[in-house]
N, C-alpha and C positions, 0 to 999 in steps of 0.2 A: 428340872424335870429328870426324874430316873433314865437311866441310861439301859436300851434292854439289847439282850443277844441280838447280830444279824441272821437274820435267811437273805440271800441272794434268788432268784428263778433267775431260769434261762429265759435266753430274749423273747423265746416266741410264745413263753408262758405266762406273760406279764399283761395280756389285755383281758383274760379273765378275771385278775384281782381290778384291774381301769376300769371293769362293767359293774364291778362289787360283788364277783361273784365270791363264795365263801370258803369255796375250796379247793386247798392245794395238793397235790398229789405228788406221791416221791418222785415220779417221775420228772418234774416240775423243779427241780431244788439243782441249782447251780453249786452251791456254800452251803453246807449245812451250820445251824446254828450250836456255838458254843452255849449249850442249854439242858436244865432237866427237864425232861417230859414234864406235861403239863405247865411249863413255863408261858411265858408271856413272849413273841420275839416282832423286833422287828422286822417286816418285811419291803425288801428294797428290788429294784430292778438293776438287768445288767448295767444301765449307769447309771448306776448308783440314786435312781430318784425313788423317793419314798413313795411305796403301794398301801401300805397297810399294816395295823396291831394285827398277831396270829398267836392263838394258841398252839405248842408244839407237844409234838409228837410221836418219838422218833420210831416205835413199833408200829404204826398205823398204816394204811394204805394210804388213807387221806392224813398226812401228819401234818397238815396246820390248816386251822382252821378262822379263817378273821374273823376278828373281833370288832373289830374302830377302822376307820377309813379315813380317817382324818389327824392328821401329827397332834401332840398334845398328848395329857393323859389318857391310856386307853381307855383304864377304869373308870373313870366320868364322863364314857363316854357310852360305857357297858351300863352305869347308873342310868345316864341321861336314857338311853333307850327303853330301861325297865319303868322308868316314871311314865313316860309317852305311851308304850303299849298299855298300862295300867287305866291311863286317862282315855285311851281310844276305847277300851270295854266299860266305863265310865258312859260314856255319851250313849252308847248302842243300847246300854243294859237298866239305864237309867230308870225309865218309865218300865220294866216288861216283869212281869210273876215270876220271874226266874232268878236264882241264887246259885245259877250252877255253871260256869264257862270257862273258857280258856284267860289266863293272863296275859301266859305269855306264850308265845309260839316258835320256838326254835330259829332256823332262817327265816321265815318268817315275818318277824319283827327284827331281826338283824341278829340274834344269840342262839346262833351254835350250839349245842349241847344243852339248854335252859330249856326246860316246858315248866309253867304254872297253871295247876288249875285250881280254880275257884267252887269249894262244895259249901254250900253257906257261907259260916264263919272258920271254918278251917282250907289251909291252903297244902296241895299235893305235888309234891316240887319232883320232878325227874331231872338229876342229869346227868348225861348221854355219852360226854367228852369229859377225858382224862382233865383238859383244863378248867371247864368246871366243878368237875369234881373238886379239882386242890383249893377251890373260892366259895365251895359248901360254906361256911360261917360267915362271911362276907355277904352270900346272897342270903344269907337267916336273916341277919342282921337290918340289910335296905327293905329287904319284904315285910317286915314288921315294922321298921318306919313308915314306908309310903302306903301298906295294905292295912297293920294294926287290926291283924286276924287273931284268933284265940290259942292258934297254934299252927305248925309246920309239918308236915306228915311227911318225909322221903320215900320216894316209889321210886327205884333207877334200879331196872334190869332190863333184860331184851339185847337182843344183838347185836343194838349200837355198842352195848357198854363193852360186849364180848372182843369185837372189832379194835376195842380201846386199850382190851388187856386189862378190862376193870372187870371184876368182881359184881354181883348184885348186892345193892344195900335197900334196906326198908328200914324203918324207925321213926320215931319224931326227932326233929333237930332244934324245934322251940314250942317250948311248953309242952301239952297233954292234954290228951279227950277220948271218948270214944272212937274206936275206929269203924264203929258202924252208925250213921246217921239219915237222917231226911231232909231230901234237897227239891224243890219245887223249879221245876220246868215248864210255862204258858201254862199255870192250872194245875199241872200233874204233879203228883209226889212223886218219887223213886227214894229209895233205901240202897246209900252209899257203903259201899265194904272196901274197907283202903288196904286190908290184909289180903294179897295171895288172887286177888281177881283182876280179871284183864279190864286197865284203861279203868280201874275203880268200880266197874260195874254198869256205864253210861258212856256212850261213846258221844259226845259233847259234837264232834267235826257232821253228826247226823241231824240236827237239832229241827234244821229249815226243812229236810225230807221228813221227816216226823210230822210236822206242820200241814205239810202237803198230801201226806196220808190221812187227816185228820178232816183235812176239808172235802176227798172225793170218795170218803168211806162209807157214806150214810147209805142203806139200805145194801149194802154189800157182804157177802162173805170172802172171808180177807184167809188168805196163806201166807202165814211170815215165816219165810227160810233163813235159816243161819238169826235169830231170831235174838239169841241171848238171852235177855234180861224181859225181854218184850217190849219194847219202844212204843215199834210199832206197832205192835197189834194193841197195847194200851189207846194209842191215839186213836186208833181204826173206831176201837169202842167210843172213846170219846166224842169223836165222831158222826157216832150214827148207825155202826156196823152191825149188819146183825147177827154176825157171829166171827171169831177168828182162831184160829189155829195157829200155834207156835213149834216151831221144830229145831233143834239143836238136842247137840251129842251132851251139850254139858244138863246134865240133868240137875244138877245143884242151881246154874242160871237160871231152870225155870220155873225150879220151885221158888224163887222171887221173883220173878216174871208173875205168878200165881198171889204171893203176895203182894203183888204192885195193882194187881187187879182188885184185891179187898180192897187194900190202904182209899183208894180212892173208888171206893162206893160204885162200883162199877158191877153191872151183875154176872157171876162167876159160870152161871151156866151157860154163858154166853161164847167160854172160854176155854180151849183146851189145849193141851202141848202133850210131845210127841220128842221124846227121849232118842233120835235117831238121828242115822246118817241125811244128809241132803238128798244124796243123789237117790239112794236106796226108798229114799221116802216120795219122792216124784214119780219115781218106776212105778210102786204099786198103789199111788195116789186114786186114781178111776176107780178103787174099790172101795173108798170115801165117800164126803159127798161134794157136790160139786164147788166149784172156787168162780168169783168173778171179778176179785184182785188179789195178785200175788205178788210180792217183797221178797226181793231175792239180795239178798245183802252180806255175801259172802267175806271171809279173810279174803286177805291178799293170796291168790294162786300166783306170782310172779312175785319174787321176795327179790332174783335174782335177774340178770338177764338170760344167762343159760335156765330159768325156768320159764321162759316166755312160750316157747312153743306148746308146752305140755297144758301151763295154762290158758290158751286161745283155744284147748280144747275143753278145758272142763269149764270154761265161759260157755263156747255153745252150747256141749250138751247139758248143761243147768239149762239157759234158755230157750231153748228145742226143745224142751219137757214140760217148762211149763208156759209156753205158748200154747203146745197141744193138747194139755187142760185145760183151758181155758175158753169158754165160750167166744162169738161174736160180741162184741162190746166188751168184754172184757179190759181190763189195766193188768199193767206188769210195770212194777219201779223194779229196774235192775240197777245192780249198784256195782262199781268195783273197789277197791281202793289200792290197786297194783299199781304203784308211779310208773314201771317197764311198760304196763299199757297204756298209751297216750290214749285220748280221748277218739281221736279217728280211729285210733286200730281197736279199740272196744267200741265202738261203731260200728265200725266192719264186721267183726264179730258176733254181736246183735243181729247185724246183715244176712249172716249166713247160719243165724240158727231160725230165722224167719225162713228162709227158703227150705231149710228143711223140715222145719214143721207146714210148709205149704199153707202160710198165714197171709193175708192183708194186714201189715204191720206201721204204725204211726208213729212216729215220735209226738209228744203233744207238750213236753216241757222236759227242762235239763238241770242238770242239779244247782240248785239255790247255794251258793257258799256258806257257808255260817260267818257272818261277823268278827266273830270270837278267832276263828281260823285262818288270818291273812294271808295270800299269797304274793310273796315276795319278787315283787317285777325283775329283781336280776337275780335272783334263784328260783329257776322255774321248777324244781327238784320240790319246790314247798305245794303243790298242784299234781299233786295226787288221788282224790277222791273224784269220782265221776259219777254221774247215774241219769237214767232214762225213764220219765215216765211214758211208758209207751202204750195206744189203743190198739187192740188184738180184734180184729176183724175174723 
């Protein structure tokens, strides 16, 4: 077997790699290893017993990151996991109208820096870590054995890569296609754009609250905030709705938000968006017409911890606005997806935009995970998305 760099951690850093957590932290590093970035290293504790395969790092905060938890080759061990997530959306996706989900899921399914997703017959690879990056032809290579998709599409930018000291790359890494296509979600079409838009255009980890808006929409007029592409207000129609509104600043999103509502025969007059701020757009909401569910499914406000407090405010005042649109019986799905906010403290939050909109407020369900989206029992870091379907009294 290859013989790789050591890392040593210090003693009392060594029961987060025993829990399999995936991240090490400079602070963390007793020995650093004789190693180029993006290397493969072995990681050992102060005696010497073996913890774990780690990608290294050495500009990083977090400069290693494991890989394999078990001695052996790490590699076939990084394989072994890509076949297993593969076969796990295999079973879920088997039976269902859908051609669009996640492969692979970062910590997750145990890989570090690795996202796949699934748009039909092409697959949309991010990755994240310096060490994945340098296994780009490696991971082509297994994903067209075990998937035998029509092509490879690279999407890796965003902050993680910044973090990494990587560069943004886009391209295809195998084969060629169009980069704009139609992918079918429980019945819906959506038009995939792999150049230049966020998460492809379909935020996949939403799939189950989509569902949920789909089933308590009928005879409702629906408000989707931070809206995108239209998800949800396509499902609301789908649904039942009898009317929805879409709002988002990206006005390019909603003019196919707009065409997601032709593609699927859904009637247009029924449908309108709204080129604007969120917040700005609640303020002068009352001179509309009325709402009696609303979809508040913002970015992340907390990217950072130093941005937590700024955003437990712009949480409530979203949901303080539009509680107080909203009639007696009304619905509010709030959503967040800031990992800083744990699930209690946007609770709590929730809590206190209810008291000041001076509402009877319910929780009545809690967000559905998506399948596709695993959260990894010893990287609780992979449990990020939250949301609340809530009745406004």
């Amino acid at each position: 077997m290859e013989k790789y760099p050591v890392l040593i951690v210090k003693p009392e850093a060594d029961i987060h790699l025993r829990n399999r957590h995936h991240a090490i932290f400079k602070a963390a590093v007793a020995r650093v290893p004789k190693a180029e970035d993006g290397a493969i290293v072995e990681v050992r504790a102060n005696d010497n017993s073996f913890l774990c395969y780690a990608h290294w790092n050495s500009r990083a905060y977090i400069c290693g990151r494991a890989i394999a938890f078990r001695e052996g080759d790490p590699l076939a061990q990084v394989r072994e996991k890509i076949e297993r997530a593969v076969r796990m959306r295999e079973t879920y996706f088997r039976n269902e109208d859908t051609d669009a989900f996640r492969l692979v899921n970062a910590e997750g399914d145990g890989l570090p820096g690795l996202i796949v997703d699934r748009y039909a017959d092409v697959l949309a690879v991010q990755l994240t870590t310096m060490g994945m990056d340098r296994l780009r032809e490696w991971i082509g290579d297994i994903l067209m054995e075990i998937v035998k998709p029509k092509a490879i599409f690279e999407k890796s930018s965003g902050p993680a890569r910044k973090k990494e000291n990587l560069e943004s790359a886009e391209g295809w890494i195998r084969g060629d296609a169009d980069t704009t296509f139609t992918v079918k979600e429980r019945g819906l079409q959506y038009r995939i754009g792999l150049l230049g838009s966020q998460k492809t255009g379909l935020f996949l980890d939403q799939r189950e609250m989509r569902s949920l808006v789909r089933k308590h929409a009928e005879g409702r007029t629906v408000l989707d905030i931070c809206s995108y592409v239209g998800g949800f207000s396509l499902n609301a129609l789908k649904g039942g709705a009898l009317a929805a509104d879409a709002v988002d600043y990206d006005g390019a999103a909603l003019d196919r938000a707009k065409e997601h509502v032709q593609m699927n025969g859904l009637d247009a007059s029924r449908f309108n968006t709204y080129p604007e701020d969120a917040f700005d757009f609640l303020r002068r909401t009352p001179a509309l017409r009325p709402y009696d569910f609303i979809i508040l499914d913002p970015p992340a406000f907390a990217k950072r911890s130093a941005d937590l407090e700024p955003a437990k405010k712009a949480y409530t005042d979203l949901n303080r606005m539009a509680m107080q649109i909203l009639p007696p019986g009304g619905l509010l799905l709030t959503c967040s997806c800031s990992y800083q906010m744990d699930r209690q403290l946007f609770q709590t939050t929730v809590f206190h935009a209810a008291r000041q909109a001076r509402k009877d407020v319910k929780i009545i369900q809690r967000h559905h995970l998506a399948y596709d989206h695993p959260v990894n029992i010893y990287h609780p870091e992979t449990d990020y998305l939250k949301s609340l379907l809530l009745w406004v009294g």
